[in-house]
C-alpha positions in Angstrom: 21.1 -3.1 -18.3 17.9 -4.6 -16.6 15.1 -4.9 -18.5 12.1 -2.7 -17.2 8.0 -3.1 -16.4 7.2 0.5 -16.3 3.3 0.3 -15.3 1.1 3.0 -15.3 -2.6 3.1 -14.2 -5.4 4.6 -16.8 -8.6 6.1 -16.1 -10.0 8.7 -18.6 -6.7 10.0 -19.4 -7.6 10.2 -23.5 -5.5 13.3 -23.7 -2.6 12.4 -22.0 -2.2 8.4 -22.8 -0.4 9.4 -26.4 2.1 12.2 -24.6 3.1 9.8 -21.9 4.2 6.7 -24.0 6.1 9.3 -26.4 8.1 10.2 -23.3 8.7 7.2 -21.5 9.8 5.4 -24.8 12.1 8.5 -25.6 13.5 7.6 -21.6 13.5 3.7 -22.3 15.3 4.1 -25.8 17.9 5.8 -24.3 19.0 3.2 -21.7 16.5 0.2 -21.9 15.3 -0.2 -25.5 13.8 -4.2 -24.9 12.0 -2.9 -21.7 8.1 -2.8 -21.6 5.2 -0.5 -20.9 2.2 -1.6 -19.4 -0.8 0.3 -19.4 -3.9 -0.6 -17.1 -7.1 1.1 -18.6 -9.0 1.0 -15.0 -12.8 1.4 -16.9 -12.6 4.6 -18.4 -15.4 5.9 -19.7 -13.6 8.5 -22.6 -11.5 7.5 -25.8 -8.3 6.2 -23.3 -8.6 2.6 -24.2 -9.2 3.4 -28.0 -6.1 5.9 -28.3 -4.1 2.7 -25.9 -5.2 0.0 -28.8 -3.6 2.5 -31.6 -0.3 2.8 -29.8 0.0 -1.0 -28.7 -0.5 -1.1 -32.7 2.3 1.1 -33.6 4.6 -0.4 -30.7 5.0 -3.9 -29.5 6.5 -2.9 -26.5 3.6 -1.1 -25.2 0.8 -3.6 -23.7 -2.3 -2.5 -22.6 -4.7 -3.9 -20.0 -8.7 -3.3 -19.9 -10.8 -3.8 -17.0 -14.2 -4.5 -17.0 -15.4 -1.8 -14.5 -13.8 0.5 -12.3 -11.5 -1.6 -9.7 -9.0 1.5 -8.3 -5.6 2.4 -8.6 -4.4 -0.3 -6.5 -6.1 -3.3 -8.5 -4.9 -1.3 -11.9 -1.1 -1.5 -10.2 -1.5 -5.0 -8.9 -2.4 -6.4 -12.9 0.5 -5.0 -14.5 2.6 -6.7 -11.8 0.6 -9.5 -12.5 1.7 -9.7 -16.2 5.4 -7.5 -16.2 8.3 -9.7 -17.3 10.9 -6.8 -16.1 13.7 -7.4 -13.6 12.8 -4.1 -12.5 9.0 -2.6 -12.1 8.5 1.3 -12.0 5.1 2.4 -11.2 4.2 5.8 -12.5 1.2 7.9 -12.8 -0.2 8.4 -16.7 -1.5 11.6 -15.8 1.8 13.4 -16.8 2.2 14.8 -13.3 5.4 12.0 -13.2 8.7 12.9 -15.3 9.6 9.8 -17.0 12.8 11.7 -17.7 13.4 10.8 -13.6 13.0 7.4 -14.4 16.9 6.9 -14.9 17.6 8.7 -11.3 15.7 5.9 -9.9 17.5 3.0 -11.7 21.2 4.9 -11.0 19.7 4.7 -7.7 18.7 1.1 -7.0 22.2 0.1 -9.2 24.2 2.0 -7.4 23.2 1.3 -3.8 22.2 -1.6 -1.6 18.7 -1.1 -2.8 15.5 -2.8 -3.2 13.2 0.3 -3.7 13.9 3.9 -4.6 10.9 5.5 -4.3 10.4 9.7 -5.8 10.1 12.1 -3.7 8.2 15.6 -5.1 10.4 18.2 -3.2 8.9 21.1 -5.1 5.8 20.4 -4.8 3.2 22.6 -3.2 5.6 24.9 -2.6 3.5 28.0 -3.5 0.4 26.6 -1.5 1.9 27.6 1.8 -0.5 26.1 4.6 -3.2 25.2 2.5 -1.8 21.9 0.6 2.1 21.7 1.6 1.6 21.6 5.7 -1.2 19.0 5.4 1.0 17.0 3.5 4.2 17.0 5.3 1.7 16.1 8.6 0.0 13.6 6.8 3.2 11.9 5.4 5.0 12.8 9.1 1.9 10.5 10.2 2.3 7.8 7.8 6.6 7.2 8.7 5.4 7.5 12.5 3.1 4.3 11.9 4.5 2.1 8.9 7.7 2.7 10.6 9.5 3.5 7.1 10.5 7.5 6.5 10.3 9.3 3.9 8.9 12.6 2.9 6.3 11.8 -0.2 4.4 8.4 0.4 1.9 9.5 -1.9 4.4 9.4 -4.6 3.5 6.5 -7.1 6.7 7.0 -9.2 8.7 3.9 -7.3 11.4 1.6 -8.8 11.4 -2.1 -7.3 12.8 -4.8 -7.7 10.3 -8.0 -9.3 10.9 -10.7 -7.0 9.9 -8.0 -4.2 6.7 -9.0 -5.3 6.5 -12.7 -5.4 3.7 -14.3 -3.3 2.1 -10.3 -2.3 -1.0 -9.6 -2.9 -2.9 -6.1 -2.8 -6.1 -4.0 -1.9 -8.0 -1.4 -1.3 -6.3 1.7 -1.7 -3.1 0.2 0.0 -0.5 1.4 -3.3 0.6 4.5 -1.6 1.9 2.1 1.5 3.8 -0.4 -1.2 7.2 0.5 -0.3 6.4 -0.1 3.8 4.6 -3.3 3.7 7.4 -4.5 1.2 10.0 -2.7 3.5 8.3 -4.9 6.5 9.4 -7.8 4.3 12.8 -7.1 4.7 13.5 -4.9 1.6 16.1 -1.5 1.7 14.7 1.8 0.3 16.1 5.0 -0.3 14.3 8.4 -1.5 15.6 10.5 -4.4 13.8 14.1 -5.5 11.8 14.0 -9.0 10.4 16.6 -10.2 6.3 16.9 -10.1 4.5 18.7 -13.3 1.2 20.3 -12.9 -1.9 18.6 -15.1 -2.2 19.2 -18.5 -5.5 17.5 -19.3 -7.8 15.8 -17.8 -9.2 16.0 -14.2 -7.6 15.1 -10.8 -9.1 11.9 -9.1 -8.1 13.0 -5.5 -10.7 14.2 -3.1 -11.5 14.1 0.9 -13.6 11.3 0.6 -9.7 9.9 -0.3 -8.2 10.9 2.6 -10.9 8.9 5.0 -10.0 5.7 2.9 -6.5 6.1 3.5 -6.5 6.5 6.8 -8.7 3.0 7.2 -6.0 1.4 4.8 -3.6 3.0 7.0 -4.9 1.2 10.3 -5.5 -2.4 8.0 -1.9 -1.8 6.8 -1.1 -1.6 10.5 -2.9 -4.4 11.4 -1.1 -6.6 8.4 2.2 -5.8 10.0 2.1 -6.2 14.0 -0.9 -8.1 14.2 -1.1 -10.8 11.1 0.7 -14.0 12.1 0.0 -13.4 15.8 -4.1 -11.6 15.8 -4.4 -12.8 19.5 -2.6 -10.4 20.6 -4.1 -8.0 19.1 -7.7 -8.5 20.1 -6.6 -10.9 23.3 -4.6 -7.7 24.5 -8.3 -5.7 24.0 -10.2 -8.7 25.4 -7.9 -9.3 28.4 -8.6 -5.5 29.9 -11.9 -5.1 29.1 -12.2 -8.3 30.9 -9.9 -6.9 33.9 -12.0 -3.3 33.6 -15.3 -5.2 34.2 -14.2 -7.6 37.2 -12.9 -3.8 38.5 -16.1 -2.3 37.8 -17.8 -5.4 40.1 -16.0 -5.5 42.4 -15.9 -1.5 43.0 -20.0 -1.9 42.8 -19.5 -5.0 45.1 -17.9 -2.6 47.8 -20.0 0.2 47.5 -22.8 -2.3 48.6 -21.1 -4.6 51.8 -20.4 -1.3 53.0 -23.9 0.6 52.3 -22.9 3.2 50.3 -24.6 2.8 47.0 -26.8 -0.3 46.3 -26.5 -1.8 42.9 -29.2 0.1 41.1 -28.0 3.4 42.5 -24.6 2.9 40.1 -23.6 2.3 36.8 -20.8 0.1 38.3 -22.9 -3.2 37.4 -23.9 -2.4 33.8 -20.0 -1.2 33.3 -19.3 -4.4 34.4 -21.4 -6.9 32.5 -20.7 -4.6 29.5 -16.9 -5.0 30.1 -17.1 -8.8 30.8 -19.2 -9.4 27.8 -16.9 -7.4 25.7 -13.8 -8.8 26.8 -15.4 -12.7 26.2 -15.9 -11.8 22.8 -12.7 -10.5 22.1 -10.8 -13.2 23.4 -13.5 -16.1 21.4 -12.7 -13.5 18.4 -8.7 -14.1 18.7 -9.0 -17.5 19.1 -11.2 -17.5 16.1 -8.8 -15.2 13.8 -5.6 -17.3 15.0 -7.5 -20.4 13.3 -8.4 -18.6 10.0 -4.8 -17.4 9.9 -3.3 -20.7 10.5 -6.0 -21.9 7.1 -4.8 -18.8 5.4 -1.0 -19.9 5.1 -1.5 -23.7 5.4 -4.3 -23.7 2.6 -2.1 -21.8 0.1 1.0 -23.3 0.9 1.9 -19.3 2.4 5.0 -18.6 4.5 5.2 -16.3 7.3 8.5 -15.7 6.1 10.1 -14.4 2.5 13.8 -15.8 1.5 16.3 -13.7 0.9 19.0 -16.0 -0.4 19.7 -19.3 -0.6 23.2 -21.2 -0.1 23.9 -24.7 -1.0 20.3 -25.7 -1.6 19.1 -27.1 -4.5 15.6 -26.1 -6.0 14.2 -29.8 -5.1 15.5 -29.5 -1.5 12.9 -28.5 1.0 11.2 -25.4 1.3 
């Protein structure tokens, strides 16, 4: 059996924290006994960190993390990565709403199949909430396959298996954990989807709101960006640059027209403003591309980055080179 980095992100869960490492090391015992738990206390502001410190007492195989301040869910994520020694990382949520029991379905899952994700999917839930929560979020996850390109019913779903060298060289932010599986997907991984089961909050309070939703959907279009746009941003803003440019030398020339043949002078149109707005617009664009294909270009060649990620190699020696 692999040995396991189950990571779970903290923030004011003081009454849940002692219920969830009592279940997950109950799941681990069973099937994984030298696995790990890492904790990330993401600046709470209760007793979580003090009830974590008594329990990494009791339990060497339960490590806990401590932020300074409030970074978010995906920084809390991205530091337990940092420091898990597992051949296999599951995140999970500490708030008890994730089964650990369902942790073994995932890892039958990603040993059984071709796999290098299996990410949970919460069939059951909302389903008493009708319109008002379950519609919204089969649209919203609908919305999310149609971009990222990778299906699956419950993105939202932090309770993921992965395999660790999935994450070598990746890097995080924002509140870009919910799109894990796609941007990793992007980098050539497999994933599958398998049903958990989702429990309803025992203590605590929940940390979603609407303000959450607008964040998303601006780390949704960033996460967009990363994947079409990030070796290659001149197309991106050239391809924006290039017809504002053409829509303004249309513009002119339309205003141009309406003039030789004495049908509207200049000032009797919008045609000319349209234009120099269009032609100024589409300059900058273009000087913009150019400008964000040299910072990519220092990105990667300043950190010694690939725009590609190995698979496997054959016949090559770890001195050979890269």
């Amino acid at each position: 059996m692999q040995k396991i980095s189950v990571i779970t992100p903290v923030h004011n869960e003081e009454g849940n924290i002692a219920i969830f490492h009592k279940e997950v090391s109950a799941v681990l015992c069973s099937f994984a006994p030298e696995s790990e738990i890492i904790a990330v206390d993401d600046g709470s502001t209760d007793g979580s960190w003090k009830v974590m410190c008594e329990i990494a007492g009791k339990d060497p195989h339960f490590k806990p993390i401590r932020f300074r301040a409030h970074s978010g869910q995906t920084a809390a994520l991205m530091a337990g990565i940092h420091y898990a020694k597992g051949d296999v990382i599951v995140l999970i949520d500490g708030d008890l709403e994730n089964d650990p029991a369902d942790i073994p379905l995932l890892m039958n899952a990603l040993e059984s199949g071709p796999y290098d994700i299996v990410s949970g999917w919460r069939k059951e839930r909302w389903k008493d909430k009708g319109l008002s929560r379950r519609l919204p979020s089969v649209i919203a996850n609908k919305l999310i396959s149609r971009i990222t390109g990778l299906l699956l019913h419950d993105h939202g779903c932090t309770l993921k298996a992965y395999r660790r060298e999935l994450f070598d060289g990746v890097e995080l932010y924002g509140d870009m954990h919910r799109f894990v599986a796609a941007y990793l997907s992007w980098r050539g991984a497999t994933v599958t989807e398998v049903p958990v089961r989702h429990r309803p909050r025992r203590f605590g309070a929940s940390h979603y709101g609407i303000s959450r939703t607008f964040r998303v959907l601006l780390d949704l279009v960033v996460i967009k960006f990363l994947n079409s746009y990030m070796t290659h941003p001149m197309r991106f803003f050239g391809g924006i640059g290039f017809l504002s440019f053409l829509g303004g030398l249309i513009a002119g020339g339309a205003a141009v027209v309406l003039k030789l043949l004495h049908l509207k002078d200049f000032v009797e149109t919008p045609l000319p403003i349209f234009s120099a707005l269009l032609l100024i617009v589409g300059v900058q664009m273009i000087v913009m591309g150019v400008l964000a294909e040299m910072l990519t270009r220092t990105y990667y060649e300043s950190q010694g980055k690939r725009t590609y990620a190995i698979k496997e190699k054959v016949n090559l020696d770890v001195g050979d080179r890269k």
